[in-house]
C-alpha positions as CSV (number, residue, x, y, z in Angstrom):
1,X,-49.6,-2.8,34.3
2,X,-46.4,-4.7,35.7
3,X,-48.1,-6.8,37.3
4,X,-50.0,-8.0,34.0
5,X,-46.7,-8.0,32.4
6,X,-45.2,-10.2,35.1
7,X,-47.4,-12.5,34.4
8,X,-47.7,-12.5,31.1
9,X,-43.6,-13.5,31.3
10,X,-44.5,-16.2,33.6
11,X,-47.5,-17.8,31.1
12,X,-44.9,-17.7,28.5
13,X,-42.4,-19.3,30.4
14,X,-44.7,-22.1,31.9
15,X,-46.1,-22.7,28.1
16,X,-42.3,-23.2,27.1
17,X,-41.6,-25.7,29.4
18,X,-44.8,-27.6,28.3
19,X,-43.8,-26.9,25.0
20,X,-40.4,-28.4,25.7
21,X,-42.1,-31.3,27.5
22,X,-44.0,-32.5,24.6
23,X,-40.5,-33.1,22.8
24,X,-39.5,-36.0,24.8
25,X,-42.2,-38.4,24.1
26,X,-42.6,-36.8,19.9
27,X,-38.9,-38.1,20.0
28,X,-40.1,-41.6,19.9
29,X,-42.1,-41.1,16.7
30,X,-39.4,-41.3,14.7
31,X,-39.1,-45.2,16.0
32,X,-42.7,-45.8,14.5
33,X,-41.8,-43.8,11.2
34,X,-39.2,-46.2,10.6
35,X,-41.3,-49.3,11.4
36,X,-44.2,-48.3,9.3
37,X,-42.3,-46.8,6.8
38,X,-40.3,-50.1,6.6
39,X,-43.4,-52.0,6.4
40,X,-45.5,-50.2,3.7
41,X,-42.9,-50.5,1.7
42,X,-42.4,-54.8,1.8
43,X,-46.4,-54.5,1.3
44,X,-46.0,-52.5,-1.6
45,X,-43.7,-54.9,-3.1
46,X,-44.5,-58.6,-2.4
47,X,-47.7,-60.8,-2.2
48,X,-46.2,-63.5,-0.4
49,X,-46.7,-65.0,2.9
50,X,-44.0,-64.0,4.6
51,X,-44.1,-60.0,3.0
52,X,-47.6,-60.2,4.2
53,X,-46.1,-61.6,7.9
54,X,-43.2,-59.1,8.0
55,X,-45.5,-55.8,7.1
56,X,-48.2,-56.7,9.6
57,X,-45.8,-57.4,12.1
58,X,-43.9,-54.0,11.5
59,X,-46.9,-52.1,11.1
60,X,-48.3,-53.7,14.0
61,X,-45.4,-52.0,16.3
62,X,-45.3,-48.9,14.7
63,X,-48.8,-49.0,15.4
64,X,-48.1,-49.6,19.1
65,X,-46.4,-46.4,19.6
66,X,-48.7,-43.9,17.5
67,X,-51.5,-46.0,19.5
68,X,-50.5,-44.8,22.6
69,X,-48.9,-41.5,22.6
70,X,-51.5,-40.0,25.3
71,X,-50.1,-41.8,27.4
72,X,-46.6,-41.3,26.0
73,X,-47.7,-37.6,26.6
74,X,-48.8,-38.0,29.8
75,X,-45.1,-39.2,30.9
76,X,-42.8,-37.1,28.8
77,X,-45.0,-33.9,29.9
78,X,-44.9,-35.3,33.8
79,X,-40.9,-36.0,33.4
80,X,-40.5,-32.4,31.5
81,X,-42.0,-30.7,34.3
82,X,-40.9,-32.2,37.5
83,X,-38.1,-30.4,39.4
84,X,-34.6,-32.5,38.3
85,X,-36.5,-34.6,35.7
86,X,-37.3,-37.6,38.1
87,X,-38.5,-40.9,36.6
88,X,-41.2,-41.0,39.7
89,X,-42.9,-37.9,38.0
90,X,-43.4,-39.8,34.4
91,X,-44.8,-42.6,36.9
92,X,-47.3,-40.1,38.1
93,X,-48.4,-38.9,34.8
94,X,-49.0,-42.3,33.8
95,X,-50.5,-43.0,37.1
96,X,-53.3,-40.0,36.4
97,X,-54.2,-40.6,32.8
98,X,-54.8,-44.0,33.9
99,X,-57.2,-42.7,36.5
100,X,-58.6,-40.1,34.3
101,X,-59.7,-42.5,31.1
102,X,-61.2,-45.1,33.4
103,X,-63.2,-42.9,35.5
104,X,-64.3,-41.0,32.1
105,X,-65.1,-43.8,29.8
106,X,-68.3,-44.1,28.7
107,X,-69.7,-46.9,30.5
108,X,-68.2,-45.0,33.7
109,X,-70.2,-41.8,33.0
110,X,-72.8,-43.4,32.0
111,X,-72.9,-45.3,35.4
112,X,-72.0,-42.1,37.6
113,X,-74.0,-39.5,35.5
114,X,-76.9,-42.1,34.3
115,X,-77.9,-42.2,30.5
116,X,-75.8,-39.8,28.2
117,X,-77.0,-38.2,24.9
118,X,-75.2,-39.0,21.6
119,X,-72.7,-36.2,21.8
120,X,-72.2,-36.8,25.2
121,X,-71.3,-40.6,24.6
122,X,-69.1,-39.6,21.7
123,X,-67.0,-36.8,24.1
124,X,-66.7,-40.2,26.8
125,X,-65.9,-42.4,23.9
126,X,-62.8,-40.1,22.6
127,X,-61.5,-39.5,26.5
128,X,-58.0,-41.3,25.3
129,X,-56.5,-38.4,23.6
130,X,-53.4,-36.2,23.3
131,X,-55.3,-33.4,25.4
132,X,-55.9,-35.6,28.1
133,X,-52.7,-36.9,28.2
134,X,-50.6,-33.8,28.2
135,X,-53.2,-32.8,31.5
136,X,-52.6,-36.1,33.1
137,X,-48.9,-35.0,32.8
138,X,-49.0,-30.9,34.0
139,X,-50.9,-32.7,36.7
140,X,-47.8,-35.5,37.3
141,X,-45.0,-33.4,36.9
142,X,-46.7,-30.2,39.5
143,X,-47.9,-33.0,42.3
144,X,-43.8,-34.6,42.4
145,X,-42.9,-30.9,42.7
146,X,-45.1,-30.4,45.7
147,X,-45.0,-33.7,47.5
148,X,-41.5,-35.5,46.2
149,X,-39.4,-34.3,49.6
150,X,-42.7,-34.7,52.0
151,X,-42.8,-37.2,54.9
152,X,-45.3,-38.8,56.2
153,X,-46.0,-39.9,60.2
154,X,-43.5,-43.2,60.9
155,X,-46.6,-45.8,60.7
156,X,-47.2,-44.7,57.2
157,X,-43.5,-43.3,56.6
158,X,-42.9,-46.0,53.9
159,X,-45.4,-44.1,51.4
160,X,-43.3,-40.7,51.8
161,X,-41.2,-38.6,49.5
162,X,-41.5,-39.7,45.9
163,X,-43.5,-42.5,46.6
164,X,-46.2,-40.7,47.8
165,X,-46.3,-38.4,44.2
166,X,-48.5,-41.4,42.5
167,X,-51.0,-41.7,45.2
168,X,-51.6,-37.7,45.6
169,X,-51.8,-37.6,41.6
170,X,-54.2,-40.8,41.5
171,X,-56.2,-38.7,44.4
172,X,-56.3,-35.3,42.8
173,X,-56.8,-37.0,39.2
174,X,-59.8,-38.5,41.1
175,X,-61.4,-35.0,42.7
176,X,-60.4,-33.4,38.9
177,X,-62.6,-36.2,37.1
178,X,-65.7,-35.1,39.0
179,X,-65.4,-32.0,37.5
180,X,-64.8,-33.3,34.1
181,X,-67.4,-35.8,33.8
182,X,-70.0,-32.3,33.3
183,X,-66.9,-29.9,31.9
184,X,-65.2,-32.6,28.9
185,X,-67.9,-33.0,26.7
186,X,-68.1,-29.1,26.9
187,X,-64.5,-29.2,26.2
188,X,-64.6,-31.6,23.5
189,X,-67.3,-29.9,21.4
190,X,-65.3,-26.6,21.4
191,X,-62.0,-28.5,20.5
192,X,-63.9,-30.1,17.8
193,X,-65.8,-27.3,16.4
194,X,-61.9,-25.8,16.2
195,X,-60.3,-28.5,14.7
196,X,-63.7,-28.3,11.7
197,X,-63.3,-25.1,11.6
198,X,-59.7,-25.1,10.3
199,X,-60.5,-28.4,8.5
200,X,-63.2,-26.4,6.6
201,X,-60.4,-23.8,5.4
202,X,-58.9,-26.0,3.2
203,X,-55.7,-25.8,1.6
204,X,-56.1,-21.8,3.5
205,X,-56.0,-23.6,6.9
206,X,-53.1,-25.5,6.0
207,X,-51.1,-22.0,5.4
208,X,-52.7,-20.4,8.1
209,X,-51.1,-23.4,10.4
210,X,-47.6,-23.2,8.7
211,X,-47.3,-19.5,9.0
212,X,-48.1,-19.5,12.7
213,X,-46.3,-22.5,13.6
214,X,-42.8,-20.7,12.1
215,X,-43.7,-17.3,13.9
216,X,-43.6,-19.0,16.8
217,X,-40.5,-20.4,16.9
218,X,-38.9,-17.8,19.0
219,X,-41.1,-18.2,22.1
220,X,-40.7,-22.0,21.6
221,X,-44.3,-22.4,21.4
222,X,-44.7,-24.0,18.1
223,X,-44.5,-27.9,19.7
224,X,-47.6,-26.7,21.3
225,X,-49.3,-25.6,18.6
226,X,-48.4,-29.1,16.2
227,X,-50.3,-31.2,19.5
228,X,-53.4,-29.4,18.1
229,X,-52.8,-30.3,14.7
230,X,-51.0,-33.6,14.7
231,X,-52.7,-35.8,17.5
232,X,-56.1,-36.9,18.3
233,X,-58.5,-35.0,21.0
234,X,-58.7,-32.0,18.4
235,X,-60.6,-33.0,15.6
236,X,-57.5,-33.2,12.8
237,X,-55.0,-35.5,14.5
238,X,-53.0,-35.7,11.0
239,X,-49.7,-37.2,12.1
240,X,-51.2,-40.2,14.0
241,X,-54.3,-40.9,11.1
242,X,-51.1,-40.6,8.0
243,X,-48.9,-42.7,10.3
244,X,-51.8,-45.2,11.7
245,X,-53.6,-45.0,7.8
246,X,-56.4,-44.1,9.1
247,X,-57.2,-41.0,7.5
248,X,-59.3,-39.5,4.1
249,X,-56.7,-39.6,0.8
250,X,-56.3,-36.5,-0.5
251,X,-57.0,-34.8,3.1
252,X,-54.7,-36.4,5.4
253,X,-51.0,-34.9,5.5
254,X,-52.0,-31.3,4.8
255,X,-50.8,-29.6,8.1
256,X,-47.1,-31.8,7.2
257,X,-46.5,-32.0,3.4
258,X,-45.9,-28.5,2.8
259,X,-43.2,-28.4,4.9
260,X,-41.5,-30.8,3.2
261,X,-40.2,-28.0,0.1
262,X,-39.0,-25.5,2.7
263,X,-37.0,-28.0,5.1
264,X,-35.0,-29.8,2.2
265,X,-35.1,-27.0,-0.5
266,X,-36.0,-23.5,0.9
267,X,-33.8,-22.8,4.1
268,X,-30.7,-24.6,2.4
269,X,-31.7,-21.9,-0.4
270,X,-31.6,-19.2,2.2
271,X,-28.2,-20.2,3.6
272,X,-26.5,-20.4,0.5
273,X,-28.1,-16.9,0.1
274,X,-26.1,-15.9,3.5
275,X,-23.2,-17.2,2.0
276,X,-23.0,-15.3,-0.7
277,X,-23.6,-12.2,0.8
278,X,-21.4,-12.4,3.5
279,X,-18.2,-10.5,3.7
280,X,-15.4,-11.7,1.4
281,X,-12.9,-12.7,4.5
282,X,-15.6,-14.2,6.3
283,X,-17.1,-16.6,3.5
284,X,-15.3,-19.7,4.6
285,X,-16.5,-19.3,8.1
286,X,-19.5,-18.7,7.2
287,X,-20.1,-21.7,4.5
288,X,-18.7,-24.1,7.2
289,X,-21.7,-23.2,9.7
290,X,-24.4,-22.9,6.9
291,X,-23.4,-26.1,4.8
292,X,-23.9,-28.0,7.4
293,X,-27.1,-26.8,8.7
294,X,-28.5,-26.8,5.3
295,X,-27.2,-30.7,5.3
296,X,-29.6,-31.0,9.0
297,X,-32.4,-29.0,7.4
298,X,-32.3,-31.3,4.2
299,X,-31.8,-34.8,5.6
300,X,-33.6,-34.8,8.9
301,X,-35.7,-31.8,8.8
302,X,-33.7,-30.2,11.9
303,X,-34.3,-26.3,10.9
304,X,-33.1,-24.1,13.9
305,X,-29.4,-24.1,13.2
306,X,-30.7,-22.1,9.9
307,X,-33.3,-19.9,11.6
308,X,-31.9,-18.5,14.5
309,X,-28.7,-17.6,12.5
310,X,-30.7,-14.7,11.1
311,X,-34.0,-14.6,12.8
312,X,-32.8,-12.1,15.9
313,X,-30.5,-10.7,13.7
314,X,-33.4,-10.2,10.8
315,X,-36.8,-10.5,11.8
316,X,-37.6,-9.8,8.1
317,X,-36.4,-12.6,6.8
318,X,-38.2,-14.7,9.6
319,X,-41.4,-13.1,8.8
320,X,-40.9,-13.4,4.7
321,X,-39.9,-17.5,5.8
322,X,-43.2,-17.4,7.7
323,X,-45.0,-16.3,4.6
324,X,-43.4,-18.6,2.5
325,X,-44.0,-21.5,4.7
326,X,-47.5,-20.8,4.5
327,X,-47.6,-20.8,0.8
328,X,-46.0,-23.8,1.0
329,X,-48.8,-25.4,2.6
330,X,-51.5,-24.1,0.8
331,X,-49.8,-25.2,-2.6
332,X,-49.4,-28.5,-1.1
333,X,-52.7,-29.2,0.2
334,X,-54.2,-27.6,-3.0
335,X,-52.7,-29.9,-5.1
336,X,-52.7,-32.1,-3.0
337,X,-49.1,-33.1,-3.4
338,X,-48.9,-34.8,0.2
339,X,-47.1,-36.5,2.9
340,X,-46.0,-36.8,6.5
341,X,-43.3,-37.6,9.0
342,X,-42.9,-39.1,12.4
343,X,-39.8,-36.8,13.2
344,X,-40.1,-33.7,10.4
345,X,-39.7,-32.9,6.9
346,X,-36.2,-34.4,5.8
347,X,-35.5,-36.8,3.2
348,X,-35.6,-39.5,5.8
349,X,-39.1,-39.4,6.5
350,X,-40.4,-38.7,2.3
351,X,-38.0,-42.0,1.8
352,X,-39.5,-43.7,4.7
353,X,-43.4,-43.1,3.8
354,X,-43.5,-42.7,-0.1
355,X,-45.2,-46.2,-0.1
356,X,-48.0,-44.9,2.5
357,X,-51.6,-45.2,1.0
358,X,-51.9,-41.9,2.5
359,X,-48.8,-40.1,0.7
360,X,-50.7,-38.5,-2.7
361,X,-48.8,-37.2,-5.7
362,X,-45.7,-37.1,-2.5
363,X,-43.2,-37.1,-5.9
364,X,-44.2,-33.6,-6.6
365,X,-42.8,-32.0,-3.2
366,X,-39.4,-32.3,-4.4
367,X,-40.5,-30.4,-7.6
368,X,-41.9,-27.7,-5.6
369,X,-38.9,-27.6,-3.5
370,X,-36.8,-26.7,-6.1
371,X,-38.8,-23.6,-6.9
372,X,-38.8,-22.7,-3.6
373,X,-35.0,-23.1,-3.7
374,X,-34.6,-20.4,-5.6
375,X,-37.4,-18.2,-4.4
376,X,-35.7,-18.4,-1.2
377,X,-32.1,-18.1,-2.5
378,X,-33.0,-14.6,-4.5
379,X,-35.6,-13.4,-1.8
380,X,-33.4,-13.6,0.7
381,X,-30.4,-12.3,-1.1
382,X,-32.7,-9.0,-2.2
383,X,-33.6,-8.1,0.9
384,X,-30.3,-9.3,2.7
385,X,-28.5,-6.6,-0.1
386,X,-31.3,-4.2,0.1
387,X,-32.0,-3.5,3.5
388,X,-28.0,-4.3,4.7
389,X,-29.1,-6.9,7.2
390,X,-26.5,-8.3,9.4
391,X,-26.8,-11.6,8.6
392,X,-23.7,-14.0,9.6
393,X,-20.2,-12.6,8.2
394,X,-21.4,-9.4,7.1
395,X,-21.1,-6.8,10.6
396,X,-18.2,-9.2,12.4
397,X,-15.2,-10.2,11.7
398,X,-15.8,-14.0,12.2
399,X,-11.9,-14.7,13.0
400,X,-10.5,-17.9,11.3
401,X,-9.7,-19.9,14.1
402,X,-11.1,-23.8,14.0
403,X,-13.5,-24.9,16.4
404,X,-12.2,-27.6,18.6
405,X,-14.9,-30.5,18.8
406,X,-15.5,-33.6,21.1
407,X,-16.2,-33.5,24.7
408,X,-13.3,-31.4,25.2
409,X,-15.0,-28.7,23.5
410,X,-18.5,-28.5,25.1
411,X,-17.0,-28.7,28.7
412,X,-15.1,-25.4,27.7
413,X,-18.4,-24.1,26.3
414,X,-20.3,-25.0,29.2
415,X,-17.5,-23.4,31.9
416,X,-18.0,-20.4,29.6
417,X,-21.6,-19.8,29.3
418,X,-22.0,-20.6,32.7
419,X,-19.7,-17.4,33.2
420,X,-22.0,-15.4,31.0
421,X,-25.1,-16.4,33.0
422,X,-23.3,-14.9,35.8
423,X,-22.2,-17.9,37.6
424,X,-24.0,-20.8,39.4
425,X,-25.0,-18.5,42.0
426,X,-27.0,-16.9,39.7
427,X,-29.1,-20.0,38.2
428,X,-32.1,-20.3,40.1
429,X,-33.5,-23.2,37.4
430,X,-31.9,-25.0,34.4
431,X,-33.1,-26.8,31.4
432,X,-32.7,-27.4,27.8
433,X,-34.3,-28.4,24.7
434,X,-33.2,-29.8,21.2
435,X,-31.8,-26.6,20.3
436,X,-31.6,-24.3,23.6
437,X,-30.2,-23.7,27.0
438,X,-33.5,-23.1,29.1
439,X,-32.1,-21.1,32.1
440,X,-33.7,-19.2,34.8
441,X,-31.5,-16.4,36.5
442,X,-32.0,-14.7,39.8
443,X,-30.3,-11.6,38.8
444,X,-30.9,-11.0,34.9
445,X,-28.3,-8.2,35.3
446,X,-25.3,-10.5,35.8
447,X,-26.4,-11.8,32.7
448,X,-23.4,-11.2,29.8
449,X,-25.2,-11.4,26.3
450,X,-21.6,-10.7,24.2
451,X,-20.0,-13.2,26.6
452,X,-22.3,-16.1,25.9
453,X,-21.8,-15.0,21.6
454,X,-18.5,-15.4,22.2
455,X,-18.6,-18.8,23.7
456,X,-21.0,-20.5,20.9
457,X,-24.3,-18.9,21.4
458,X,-26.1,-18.0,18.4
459,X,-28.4,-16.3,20.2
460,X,-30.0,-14.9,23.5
461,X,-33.5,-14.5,24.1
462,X,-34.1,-12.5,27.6
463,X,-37.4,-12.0,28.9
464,X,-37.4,-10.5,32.6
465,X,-35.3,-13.8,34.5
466,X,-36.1,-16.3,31.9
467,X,-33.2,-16.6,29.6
468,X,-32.9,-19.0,26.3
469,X,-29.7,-19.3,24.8
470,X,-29.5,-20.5,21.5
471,X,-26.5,-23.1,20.7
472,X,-27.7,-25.7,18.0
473,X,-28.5,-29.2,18.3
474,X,-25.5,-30.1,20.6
475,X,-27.5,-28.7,23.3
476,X,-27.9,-31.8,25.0
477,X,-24.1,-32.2,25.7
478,X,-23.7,-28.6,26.7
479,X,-26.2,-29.0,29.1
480,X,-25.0,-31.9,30.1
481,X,-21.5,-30.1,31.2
482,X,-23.1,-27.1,32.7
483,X,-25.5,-29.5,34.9
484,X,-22.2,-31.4,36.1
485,X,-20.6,-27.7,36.8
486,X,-24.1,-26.7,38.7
């Protein structure tokens, strides 16, 4: 039974990172939002030559970067996973998905397996996808891990250490592809038959998606699960067909518009909920945190800051946000009222594509965000009142001290949470996301949960030596401290 635990804890953990991975190269999207956002609109407006030059050519590039985010994939997974995040890693990735849709394309198979059926061809013809690419990376980032410090005899000395990741990935890419050329259309069928299956809920699907992508927030899963849903190799690919307008009007945008009322309306709803029910003495504290991650959730679609204030300290209020999510979705695609984003559901991204063919009835979201304003704002409230949940400011006395801020600030947070880890000693692997501290202890005793609250943390999620520590979206500079301090 420990055993299976132990490595159920260590699946979690090695879904995370990939999980994490796929964040790297998804940060790029917003880059082709803003191009083809930019560029539907001068279509929508002018007839002349030079609208008609501009919008093609900003289309055009957007189109460059939804076009190719397998291999985007491939990299940012490779990079994510590779000891150190080395640069000769995201090379690899690139190196095997490369060597993986050659070798599988369907004049290849055809050639090595000799005449293919009409499924077959159409598994062989659909090889350059966002499953293949996140592969071609898991296999990039584990072969650097293996062969990055390994050296080679002097007369072939000149190939060792990280040059020597490419060629082993090209190689094992190369043994793997035998394999495939009999296992991928098996594989596609199934991921296709999923992605119908789900399509063929309807505006259900949708809900079932949202739900299940919020409940897994916590285990940091939920990038994962948007790969099925937004990018091709699954059957729905909605992101990349709303972004590329290459998808069905009235279908496309489903698994994205109903987000759109719960990011800008909803959790800002639910925060001004927490303020209100917070203590009397800690009201200021509290509005200072939750205005501004209501402002994040609103304009850019950033949601964390909101969430993991109350969803270790709550879990029903998660749960009832899961639900409402859902129905969020279903209303949306039942409508259809809907939309989609390169980065998420903010006010940037409805701005940036209301001129999309794709976007249907996208005016009514804001409608429906409203009511969802206030269904969150009283839901929340009841249950916050009814049950006595310790949201923010009602258990603690906050203090009233200001925050100092700059990079003053996150080196003192870093030298503190380092502390509350237990010390360098004790790291045994580090990372970090866009809102979390990604840490791997040797001794999860040492470990000082109040320690790390007190130094900024909003949270800490423990499971056996994996720790997350939740700190917001200035992550990034806190990690970059404690990586200077390690």
């Amino acid at each position: 039974m420990d055993q299976l635990k132990d490595f159920g804890t260590r699946l979690l953990g090695y879904l995370q990172k990939i999980g994490k991975s796929l964040m790297l190269p998804v940060a790029v999207l917003p880059a082709a939002a803003i191009l083809m956002g930019v560029g539907y609109w001068i279509d929508s407006v002018g007839d002349a030559r030079a609208a008609v030059v501009i919008s093609s050519y900003l289309l055009t590039a957007g189109d460059a970067i939804i076009g190719n985010i397998p291999l985007l994939f491939a990299a940012g997974v490779a990079y994510g996973l590779s000891k150190k995040g080395d640069g000769a890693a995201a090379l690899a990735g690139v190196v095997g998905y490369l060597v993986f849709i050659t070798l599988l394309s369907a004049g290849s198979a055809e050639t090595l397996r000799g005449s293919l059926s009409e499924n077959y061809e159409l598994a062989f013809d659909n090889i350059e996808n966002a499953f293949i690419g996140i592969l071609s990376g898991i296999i990039g980032g584990h072969t650097y891990n293996v062969f990055h410090k390994v050296e080679l005899p002097k007369a072939l000395a000149f190939f060792s250490g990280k040059r020597l990741v490419a060629i082993m990935t090209s190689f094992i890419v190369m043994v793997i592809s035998l394999g495939f050329l009999f296992v991928w259309p098996v594989i596609f069928s199934g991921l296709t038959s999923f992605g119908e299956w789900m399509g063929g809920l309807g505006a259900f699907g949708a809900g079932l998606y949202g739900f299940f992508n919020r409940l897994l927030i916590p285990l940091g899963l939920h990038h994962a699960l948007n790969a099925v849903f937004w990018f091709e190799g699954f059957g729905i690919a909605d992101l990349e067909n709303f972004l590329g307008g290459t998808g069905v009007q009235g279908e496309t945008g489903r698994y994205m518009a109903g987000f759109f009322p719960i990011f800008m309306f909803g959790l800002p709803g639910a925060a001004l909920a927490m303020i209100h029910t917070a203590k009397p003495e800690n009201k200021a504290k509290v509005s200072s945190i939750m205005i501004g991650a209501a402002f994040a959730s609103f304009f850019t679609g950033i949601t964390e800051p909101i969430e993991f204030s109350f969803l270790f300290v709550a879990p029903l209020l998660f749960l009832a946000h899961a639900v409402l999510t859902g129905i969020s979705m279903i209303i949306a695609a039942a409508i259809p009222a809907l939309s989609g984003f390169g980065f998420s559901a903010g006010v940037v991204d409805m701005v940036l594509q209301a001129q999309n063919d794709l976007a249907v009835n996208w005016w009514l979201l804001p409608i429906i965000g409203v009511a969802f304003f206030f269904i969150y704002y009283f839901s929340f409230r009841f249950l916050i009142e009814k049950f006595d949940l310790p949201t923010p400011g009602r258990r603690e006395d906050m203090g009233d001290d200001e925050e100092a801020s700059g990079p003053g600030k996150h080196a003192e947070t870093a030298k503190k949470m380092l502390a509350g880890l237990g010390g360098k000693e004790n790291i045994d692997d580090f990372d970090y996301c866009v809102t979390r501290l990604r840490v791997k202890v040797i001794d999860p005793q040492k470990v000082d949960r109040e320690a790390l609250k007190k130094a900024g943390a909003n949270d800490v999620l423990r499971s056996s030596k994996n720790i997350q520590v939740v700190v917001g979206t200035n992550s990034q500079f806190i990690a970059g401290e404690i990586e200077e301090l390690l």
